[in-house]
MDAnalysis code that builds the backbone (N, CA, C; Angstrom):
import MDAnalysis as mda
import numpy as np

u = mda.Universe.empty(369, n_residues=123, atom_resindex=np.repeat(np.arange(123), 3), trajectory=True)
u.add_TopologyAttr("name", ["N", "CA", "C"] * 123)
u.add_TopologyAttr("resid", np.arange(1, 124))
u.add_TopologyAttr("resname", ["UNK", "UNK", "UNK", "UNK", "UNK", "UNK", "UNK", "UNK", "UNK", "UNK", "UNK", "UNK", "UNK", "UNK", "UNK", "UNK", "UNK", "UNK", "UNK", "UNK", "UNK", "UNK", "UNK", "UNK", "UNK", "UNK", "UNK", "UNK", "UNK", "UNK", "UNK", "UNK", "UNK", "UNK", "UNK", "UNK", "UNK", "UNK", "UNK", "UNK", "UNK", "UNK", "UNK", "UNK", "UNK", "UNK", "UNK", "UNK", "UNK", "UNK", "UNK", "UNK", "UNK", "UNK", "UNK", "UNK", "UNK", "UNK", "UNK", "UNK", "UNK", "UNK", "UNK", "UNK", "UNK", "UNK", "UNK", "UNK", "UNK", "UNK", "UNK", "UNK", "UNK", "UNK", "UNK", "UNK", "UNK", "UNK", "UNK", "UNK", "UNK", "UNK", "UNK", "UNK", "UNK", "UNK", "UNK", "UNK", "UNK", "UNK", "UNK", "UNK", "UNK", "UNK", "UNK", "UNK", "UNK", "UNK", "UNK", "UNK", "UNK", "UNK", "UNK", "UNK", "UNK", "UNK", "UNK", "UNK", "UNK", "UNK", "UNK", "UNK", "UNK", "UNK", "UNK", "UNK", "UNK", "UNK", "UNK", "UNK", "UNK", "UNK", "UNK"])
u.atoms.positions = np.array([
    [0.815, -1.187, 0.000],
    [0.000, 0.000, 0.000],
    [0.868, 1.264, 0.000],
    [1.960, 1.416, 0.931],
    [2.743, 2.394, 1.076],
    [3.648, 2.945, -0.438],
    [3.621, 1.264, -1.027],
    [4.514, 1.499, -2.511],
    [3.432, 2.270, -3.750],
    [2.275, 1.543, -3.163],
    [1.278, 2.449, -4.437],
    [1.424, 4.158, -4.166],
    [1.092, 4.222, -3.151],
    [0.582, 5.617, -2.776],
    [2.225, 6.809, -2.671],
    [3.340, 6.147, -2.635],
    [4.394, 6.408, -3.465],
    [4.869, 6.754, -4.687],
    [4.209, 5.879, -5.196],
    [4.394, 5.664, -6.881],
    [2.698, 6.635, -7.597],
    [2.233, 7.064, -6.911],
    [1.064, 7.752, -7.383],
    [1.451, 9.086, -6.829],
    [2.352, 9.244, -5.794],
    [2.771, 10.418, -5.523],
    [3.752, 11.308, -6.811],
    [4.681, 9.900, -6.729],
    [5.788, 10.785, -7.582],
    [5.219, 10.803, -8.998],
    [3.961, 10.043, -9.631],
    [3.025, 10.287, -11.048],
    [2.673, 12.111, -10.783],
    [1.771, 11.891, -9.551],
    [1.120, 13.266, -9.519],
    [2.575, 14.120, -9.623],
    [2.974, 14.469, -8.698],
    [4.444, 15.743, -9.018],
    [4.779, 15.256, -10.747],
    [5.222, 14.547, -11.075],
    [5.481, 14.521, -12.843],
    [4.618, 15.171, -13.410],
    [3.577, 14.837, -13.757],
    [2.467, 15.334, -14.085],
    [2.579, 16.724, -13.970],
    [2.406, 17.196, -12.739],
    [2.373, 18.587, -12.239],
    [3.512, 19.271, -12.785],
    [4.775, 18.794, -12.837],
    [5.947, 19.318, -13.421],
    [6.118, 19.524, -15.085],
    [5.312, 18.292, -15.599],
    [5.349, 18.493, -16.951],
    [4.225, 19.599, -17.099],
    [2.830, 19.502, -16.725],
    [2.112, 20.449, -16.941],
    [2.695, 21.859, -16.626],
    [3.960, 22.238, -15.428],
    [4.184, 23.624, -15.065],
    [5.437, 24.036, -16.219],
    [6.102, 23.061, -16.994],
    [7.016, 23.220, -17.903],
    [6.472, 23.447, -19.344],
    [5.279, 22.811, -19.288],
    [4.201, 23.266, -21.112],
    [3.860, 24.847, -20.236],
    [2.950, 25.003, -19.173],
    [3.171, 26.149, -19.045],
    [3.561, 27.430, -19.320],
    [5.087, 27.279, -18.750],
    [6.032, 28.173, -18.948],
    [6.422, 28.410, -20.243],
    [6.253, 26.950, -20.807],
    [6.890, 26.722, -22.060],
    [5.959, 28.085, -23.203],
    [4.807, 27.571, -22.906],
    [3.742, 28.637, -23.555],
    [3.783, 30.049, -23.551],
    [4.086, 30.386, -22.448],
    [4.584, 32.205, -21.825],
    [5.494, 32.464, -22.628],
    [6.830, 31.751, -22.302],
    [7.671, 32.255, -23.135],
    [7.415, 32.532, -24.486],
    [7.173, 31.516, -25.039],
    [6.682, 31.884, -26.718],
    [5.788, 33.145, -26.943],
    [4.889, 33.098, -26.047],
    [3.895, 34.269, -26.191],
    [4.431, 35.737, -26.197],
    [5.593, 35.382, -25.028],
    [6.394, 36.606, -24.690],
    [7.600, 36.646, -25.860],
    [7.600, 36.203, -26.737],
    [9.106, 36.345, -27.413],
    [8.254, 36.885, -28.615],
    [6.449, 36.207, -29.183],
    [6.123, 36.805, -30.316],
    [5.663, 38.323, -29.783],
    [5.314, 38.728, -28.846],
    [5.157, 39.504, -28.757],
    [6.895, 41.134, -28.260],
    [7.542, 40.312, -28.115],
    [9.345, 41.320, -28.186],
    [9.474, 41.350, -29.530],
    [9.181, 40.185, -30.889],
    [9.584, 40.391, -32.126],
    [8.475, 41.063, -32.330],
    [6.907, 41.418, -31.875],
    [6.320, 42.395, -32.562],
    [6.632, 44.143, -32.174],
    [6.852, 44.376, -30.868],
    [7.366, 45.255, -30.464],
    [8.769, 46.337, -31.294],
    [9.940, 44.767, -31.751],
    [10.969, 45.402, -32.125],
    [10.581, 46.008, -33.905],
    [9.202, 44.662, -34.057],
    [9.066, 45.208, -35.575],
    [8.265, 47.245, -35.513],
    [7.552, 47.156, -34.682],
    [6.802, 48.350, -34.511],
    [8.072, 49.871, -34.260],
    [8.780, 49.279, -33.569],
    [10.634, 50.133, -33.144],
    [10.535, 50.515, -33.945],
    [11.409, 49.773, -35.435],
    [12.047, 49.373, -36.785],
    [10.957, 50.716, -37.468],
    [9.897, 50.342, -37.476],
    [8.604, 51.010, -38.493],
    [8.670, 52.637, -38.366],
    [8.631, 52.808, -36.585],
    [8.704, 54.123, -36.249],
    [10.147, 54.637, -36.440],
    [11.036, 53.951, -36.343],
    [12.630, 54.795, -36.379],
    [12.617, 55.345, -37.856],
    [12.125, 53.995, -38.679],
    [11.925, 54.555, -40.478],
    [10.816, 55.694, -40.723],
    [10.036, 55.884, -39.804],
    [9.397, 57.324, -39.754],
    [9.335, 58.131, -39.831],
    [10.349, 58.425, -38.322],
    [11.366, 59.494, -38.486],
    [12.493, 59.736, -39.081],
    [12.340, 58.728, -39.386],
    [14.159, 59.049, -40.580],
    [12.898, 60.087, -41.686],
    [12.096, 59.428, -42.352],
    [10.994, 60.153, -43.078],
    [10.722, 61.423, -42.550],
    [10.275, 61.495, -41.885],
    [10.119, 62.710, -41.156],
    [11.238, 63.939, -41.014],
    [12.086, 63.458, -40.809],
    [13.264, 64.100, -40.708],
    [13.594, 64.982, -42.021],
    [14.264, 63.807, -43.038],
    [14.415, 64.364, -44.487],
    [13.386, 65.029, -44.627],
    [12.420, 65.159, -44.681],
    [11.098, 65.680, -44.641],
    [11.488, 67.257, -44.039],
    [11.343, 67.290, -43.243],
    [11.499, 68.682, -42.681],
    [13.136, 69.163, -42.743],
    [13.873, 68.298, -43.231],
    [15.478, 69.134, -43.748],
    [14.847, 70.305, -45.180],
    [14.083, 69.179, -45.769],
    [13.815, 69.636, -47.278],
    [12.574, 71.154, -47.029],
    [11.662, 71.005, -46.450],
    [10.796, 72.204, -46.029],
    [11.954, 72.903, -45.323],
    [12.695, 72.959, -44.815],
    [13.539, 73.916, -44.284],
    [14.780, 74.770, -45.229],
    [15.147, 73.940, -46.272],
    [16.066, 74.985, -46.967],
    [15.730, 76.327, -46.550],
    [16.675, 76.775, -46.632],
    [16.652, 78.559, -46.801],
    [16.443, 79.308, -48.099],
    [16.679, 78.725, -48.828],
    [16.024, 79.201, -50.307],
    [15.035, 79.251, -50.532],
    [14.385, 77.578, -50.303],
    [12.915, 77.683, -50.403],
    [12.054, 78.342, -49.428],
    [12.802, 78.682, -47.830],
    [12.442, 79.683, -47.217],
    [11.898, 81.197, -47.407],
    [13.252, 81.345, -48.035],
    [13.449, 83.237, -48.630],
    [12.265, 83.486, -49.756],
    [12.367, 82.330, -50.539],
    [11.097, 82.361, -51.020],
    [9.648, 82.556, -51.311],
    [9.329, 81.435, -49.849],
    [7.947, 81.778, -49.586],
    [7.479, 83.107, -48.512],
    [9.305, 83.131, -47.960],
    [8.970, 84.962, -47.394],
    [8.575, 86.194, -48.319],
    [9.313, 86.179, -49.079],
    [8.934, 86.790, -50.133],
    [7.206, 86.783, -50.848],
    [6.997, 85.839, -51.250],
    [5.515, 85.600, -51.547],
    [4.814, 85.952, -50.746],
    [4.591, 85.583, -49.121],
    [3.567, 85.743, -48.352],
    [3.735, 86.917, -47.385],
    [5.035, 87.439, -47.217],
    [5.137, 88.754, -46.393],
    [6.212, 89.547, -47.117],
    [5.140, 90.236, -47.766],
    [6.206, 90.793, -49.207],
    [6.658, 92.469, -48.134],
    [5.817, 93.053, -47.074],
    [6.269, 93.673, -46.421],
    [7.241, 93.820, -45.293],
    [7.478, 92.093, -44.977],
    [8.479, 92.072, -44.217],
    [9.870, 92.717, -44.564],
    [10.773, 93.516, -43.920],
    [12.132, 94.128, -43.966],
    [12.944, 93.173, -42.974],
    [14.400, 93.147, -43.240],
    [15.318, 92.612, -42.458],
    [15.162, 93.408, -40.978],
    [16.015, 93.053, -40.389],
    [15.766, 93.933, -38.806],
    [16.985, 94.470, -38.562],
    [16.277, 96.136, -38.372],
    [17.469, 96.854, -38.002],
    [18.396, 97.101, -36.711],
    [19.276, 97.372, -36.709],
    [20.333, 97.128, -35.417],
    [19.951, 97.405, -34.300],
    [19.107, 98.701, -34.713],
    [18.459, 100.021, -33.762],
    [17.181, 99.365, -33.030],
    [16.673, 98.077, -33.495],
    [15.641, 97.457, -33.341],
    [15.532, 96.495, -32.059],
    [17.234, 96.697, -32.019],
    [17.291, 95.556, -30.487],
    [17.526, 96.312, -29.413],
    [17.401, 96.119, -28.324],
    [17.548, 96.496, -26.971],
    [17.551, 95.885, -26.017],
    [17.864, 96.254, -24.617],
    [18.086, 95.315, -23.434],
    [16.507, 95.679, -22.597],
    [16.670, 94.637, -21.625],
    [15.596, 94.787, -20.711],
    [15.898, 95.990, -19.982],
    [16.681, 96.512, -19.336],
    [16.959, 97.768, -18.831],
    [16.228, 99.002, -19.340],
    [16.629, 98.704, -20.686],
    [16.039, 100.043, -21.654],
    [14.553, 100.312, -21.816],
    [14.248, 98.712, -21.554],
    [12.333, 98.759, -21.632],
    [11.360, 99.630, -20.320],
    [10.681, 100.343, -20.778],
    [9.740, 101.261, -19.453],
    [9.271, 100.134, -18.370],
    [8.963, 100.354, -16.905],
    [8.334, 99.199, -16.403],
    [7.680, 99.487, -16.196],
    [6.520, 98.681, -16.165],
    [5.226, 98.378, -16.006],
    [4.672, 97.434, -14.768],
    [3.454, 97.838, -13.773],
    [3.235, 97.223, -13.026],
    [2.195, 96.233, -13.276],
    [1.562, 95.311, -12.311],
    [0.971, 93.929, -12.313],
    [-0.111, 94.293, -13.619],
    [-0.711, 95.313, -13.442],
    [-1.650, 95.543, -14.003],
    [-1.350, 95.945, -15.535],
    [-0.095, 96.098, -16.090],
    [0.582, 96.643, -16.893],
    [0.231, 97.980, -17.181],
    [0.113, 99.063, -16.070],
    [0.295, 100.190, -16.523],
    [1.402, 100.996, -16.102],
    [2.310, 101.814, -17.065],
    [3.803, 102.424, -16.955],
    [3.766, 103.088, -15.769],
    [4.768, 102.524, -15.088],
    [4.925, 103.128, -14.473],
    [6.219, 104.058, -14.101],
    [7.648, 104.234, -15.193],
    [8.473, 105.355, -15.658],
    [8.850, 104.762, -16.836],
    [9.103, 105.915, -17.386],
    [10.069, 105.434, -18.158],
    [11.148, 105.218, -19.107],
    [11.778, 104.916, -20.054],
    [13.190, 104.183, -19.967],
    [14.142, 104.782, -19.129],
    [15.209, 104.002, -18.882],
    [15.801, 104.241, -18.084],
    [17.334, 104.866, -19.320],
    [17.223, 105.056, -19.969],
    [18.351, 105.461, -21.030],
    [17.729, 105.595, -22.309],
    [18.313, 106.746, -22.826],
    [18.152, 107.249, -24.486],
    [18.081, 106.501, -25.682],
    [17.915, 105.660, -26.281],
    [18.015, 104.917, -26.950],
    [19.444, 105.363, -28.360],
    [19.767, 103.750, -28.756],
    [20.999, 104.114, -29.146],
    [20.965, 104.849, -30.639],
    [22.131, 105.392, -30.878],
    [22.206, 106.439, -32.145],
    [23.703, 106.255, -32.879],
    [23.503, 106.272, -34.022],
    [25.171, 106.381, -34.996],
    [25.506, 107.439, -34.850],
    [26.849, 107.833, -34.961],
    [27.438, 108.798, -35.373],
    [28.050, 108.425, -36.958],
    [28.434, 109.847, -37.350],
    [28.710, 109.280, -38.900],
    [30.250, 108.995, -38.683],
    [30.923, 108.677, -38.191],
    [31.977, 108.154, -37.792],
    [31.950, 107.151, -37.808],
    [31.219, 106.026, -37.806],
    [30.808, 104.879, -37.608],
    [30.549, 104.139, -35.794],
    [31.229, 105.472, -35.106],
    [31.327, 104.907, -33.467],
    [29.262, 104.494, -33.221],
    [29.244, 104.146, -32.422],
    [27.709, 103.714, -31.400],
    [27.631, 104.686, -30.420],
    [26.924, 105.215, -30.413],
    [26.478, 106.080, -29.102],
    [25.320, 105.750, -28.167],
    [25.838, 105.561, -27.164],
    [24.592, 104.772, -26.333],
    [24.428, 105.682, -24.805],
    [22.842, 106.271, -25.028],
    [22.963, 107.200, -23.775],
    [23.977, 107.974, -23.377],
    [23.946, 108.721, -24.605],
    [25.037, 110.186, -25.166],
    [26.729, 109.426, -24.511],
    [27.113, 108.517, -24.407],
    [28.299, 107.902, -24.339],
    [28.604, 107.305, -25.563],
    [30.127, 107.841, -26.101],
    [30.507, 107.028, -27.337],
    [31.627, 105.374, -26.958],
    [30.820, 104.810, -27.765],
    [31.862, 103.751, -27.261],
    [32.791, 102.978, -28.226],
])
């Protein structure tokens, strides 16, 4: 009796072991078609942006830029020197944005010398 119930023991664990090894066996596969679908989806999107990329090198020339500046803001002008300034120079304004002094310096001017004059200082 002791030998049956032995020998039906170590059936059941086999059993159980082969069934936990088809198991696993199954996961894995499931899990590997699904890493080769993943890496194929990678692959698809990296070739995307490679697309994408050339793509917007080519809309970006500067020729074909200057171009469509031309066509669509035929009033646009380059920007003049005189056009830039510092935050210092800007009036301030409170929360509400109303001035409250302002600039704090003259804004800048050429001389025909070619020097810069900035807040009657030549530099």
């Amino acid at each position: 009796m002791i030998k049956i119930a032995t020998i039906a023991v170590w059936l059941t664990l086999a059993a159980g072991a082969v069934a936990a090894m088809f198991h696993i066996t199954f996961e894995v596969e499931k899990l590997e078609s699904r890493l080769h679908e993943v890496n194929r989806e990678i692959v698809r999107e990296q070739e995307a942006i490679h697309v994408l990329q050339a793509e917007w090198s080519y809309l970006n020339r500067p020729s074909r830029l200057e171009t469509l500046s031309k066509e669509l803001l035929p009033n646009l002008s380059p920007v003049a020197a005189a056009q830039f300034t510092t935050f210092a120079r800007l009036p301030k304004r409170d929360e509400n944005g109303k001035l409250l002094e302002g600039p704090n310096v003259s804004p800048a001017s050429f001389e025909s010398l070619g020097r810069v004059v900035v807040g009657g200082k030549s530099q």
